[in-house]
N, C-alpha and C positions, 0 to 999 in steps of 0.2 A: 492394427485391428484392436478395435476397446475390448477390456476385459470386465466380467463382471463383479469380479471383487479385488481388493487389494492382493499381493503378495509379497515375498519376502522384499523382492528387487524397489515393489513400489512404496513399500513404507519404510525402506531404509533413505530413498530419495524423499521424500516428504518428509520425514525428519530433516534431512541435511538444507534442504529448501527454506524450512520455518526457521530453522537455528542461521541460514543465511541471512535471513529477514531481518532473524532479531539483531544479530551482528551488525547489520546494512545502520541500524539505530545507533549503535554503540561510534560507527565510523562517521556519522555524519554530525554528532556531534564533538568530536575529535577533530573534524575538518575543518568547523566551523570557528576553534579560534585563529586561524590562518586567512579561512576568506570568509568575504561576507553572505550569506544563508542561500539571499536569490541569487547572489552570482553565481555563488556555487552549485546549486540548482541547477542552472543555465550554460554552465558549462559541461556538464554532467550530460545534460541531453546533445547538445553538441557535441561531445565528443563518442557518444553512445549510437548516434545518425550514425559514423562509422564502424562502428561494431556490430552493430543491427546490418547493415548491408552488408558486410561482406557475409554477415552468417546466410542472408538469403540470398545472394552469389554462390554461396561452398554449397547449399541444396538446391541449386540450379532453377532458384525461381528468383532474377533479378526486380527487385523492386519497379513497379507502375505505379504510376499516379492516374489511375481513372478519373476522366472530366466526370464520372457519376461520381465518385465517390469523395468528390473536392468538399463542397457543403459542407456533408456531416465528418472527413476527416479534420476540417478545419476545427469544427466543432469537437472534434474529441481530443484534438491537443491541444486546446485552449484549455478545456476541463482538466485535462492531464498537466497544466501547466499550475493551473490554479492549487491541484491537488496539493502538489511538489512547492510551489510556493509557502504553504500554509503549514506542510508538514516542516521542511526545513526552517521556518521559523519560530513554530511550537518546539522542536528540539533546540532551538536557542534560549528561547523564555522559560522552557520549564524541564523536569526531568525528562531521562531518558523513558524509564517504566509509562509516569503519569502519560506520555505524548503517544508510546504506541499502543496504553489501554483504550483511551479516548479513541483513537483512530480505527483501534480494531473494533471500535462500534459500527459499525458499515456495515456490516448484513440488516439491522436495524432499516436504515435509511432503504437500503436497497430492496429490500422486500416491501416497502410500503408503496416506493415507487413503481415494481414488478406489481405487485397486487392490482396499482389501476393504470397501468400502461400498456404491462407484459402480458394480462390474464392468469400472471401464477398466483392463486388464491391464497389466500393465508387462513390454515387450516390452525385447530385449535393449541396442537404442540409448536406453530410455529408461532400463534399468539401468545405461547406462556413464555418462549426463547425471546420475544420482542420485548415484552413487560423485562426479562429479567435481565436482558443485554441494557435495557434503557433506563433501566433504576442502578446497576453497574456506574454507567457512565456517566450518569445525576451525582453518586456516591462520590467518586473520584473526581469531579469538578469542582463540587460543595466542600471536599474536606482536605484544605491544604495543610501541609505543615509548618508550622510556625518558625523552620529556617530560614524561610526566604527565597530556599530555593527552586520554589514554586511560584508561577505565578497566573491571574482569571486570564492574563492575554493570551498567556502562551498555551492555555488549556483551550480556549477558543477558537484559537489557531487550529489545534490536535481535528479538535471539534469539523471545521473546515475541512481539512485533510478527506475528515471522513467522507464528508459531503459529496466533496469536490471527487473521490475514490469509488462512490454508490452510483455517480451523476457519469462518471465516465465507461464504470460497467454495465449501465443503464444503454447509454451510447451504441455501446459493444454490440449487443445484443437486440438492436434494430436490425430490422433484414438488410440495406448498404451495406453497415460495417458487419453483419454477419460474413455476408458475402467475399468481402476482402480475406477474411481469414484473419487470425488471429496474431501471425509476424508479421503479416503487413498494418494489421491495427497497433503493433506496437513501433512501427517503423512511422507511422503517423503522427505518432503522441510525439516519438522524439524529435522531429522534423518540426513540426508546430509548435513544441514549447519552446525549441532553445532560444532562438528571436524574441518569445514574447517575454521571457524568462529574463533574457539577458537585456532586454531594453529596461523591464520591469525593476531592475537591481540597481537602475540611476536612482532610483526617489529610493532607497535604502542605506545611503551614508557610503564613506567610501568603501568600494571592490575590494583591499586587501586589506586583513587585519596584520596579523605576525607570522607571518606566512613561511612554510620550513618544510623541507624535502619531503619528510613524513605526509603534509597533508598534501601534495602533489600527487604520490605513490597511493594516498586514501581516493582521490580523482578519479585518476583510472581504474583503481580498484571499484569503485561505484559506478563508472560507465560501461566496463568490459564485464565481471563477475556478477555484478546483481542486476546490472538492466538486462544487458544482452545475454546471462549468463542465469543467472534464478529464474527473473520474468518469464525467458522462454521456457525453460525446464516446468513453470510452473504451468504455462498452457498447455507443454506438451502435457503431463500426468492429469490435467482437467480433461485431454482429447481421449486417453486411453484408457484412463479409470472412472467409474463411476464419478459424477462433478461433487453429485453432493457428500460422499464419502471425500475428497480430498478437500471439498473446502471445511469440515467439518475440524480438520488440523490447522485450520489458520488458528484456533483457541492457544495455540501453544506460543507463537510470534511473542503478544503481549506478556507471555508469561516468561516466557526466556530473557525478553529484554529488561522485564523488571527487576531480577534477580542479578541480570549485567553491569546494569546501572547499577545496583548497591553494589555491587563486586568493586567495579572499575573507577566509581565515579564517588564512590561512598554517601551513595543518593538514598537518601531517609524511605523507609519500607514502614507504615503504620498502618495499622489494623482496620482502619478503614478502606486503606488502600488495598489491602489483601482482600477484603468482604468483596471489592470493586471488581477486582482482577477476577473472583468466581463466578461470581453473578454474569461477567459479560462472558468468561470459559464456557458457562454453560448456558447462558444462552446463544450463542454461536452453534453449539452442537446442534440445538432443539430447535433451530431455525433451517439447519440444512440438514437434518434430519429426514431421509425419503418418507414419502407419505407412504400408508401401508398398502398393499393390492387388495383390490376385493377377490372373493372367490372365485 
């Protein structure tokens, strides 16, 4: 049964969800000097197709494949492919932080597509959240650091991500995949991209870089714990808590992860890039922001 506000139970899990996220960033660039970005991609959803079923086995609702819903599921893990493609290679070309600030620009894209697709109007605090998420991520692409360790491919990449992340919850949110429900919308994406993912990892240089027990044990941690394991957790608390109050916590993802990356990675943090990271924190909030009731 949905509840109408958060409580204790529901924002100590929403915490632990976004700090999974930001961590999911930390691991996958850890993993990536072992394999190469789409492969690992690609194997990620493959090996996630079994983690996703059996979880909808253990709740006694065995995965279908509807001839309705063939179409547009083919369509949303191609998108879901693309997304994953885009992101795991902006975590190769550039920071951790820069990759998931860029990315967590997606409510941006996706409300502009909701505006003339969906009917969700954009009201005028959800126009100030758009202005301010989208000069954020103007901020953070324009202003690299001069180590090198950044670089415009791998921000375009982030860039994609998002797209590719707005165009698949766009997807979602048709009445077909409304229909399917939400683990089967994600038992779709994994089915459909591992194939295209993993054909797609030919034209990217060889499969394996320096490959070491560590980033095998990063693998399955990425296909059991954060697909089949956050992902759902995350649709369960969109199904029982208010949507727009729990999406309004994705602001913290990019911020966790940025702090991660200087932690772990000793990834340059400059002033520009903090101005970036607010701007989009708080246009995130003011974009999923419920509109107010009338009297």
């Amino acid at each position: 049964m949905g509840k109408s506000k958060l409580d204790g139970a529901g924002v100590a899990m929403l915490l632990g969800v976004q700090g999974l996220l930001a961590v999911n960033q930390i691991i996958i660039k850890l993993v990536n000097v072992g394999l190469q970005p789409v492969f690992f991609a690609g194997l990620r959803s493959l090996l996630a197709i079994f983690f996703v079923w059996a979880w909808l086995v253990w709740k006694g609702r065995p995965p279908r494949l509807r001839r309705e819903a063939w179409g547009t599921g083919l369509l949303i893990g191609t998108l879901f492919a693309a997304e994953f493609l885009f992101l795991f290679l902006a975590i190769d070309l550039t920071t951790v932080g820069r990759s998931a600030l860029i990315m967590y620009s997606m409510p941006v894209w996706f409300a502009i597509l909701a505006h003339f697709g969906l009917g969700e109007r954009i009201t005028g605090p959800k126009a100030l959240g758009l202005a301010l998420a989208f000069a954020g991520c103007a901020v953070a692409i324009l202003s690299r650091p001069d180590t090198g360790e950044a670089s415009l491919a791998g921000d375009l990449c982030a860039l994609g991500a998002a797209w590719g992340w707005a165009l698949t919850a766009y997807i979602a949110r048709r009445p077909v995949m409304r229909e399917e429900g939400a683990e089967m919308q994600l038992f779709w994406m994994v089915l459909v991209s591992a194939p295209i993912l993993l054909l797609a990892s030919l034209a990217f240089g060889p499969l394996i870089r320096d490959l070491q027990p560590l980033h095998l044990v990063g693998l399955v941690f990425q296909s059991s714990v954060v697909v089949a394991g956050g992902f759902i957790a995350w649709l369960w608390l969109l199904s029982v808590y208010p949507s727009s109050t729990v999406a309004s916590f994705s602001f913290l993802t990019p911020i966790l992860a940025l702090g991660l990356g200087a932690l772990i990675f000793d990834e340059t943090v400059t002033w520009s890039i903090l101005v970036a990271a607010l701007l989009v924190a708080l246009g995130i909030v003011l974009i999923n922001r419920p509109a107010r009731r009338g009297p």
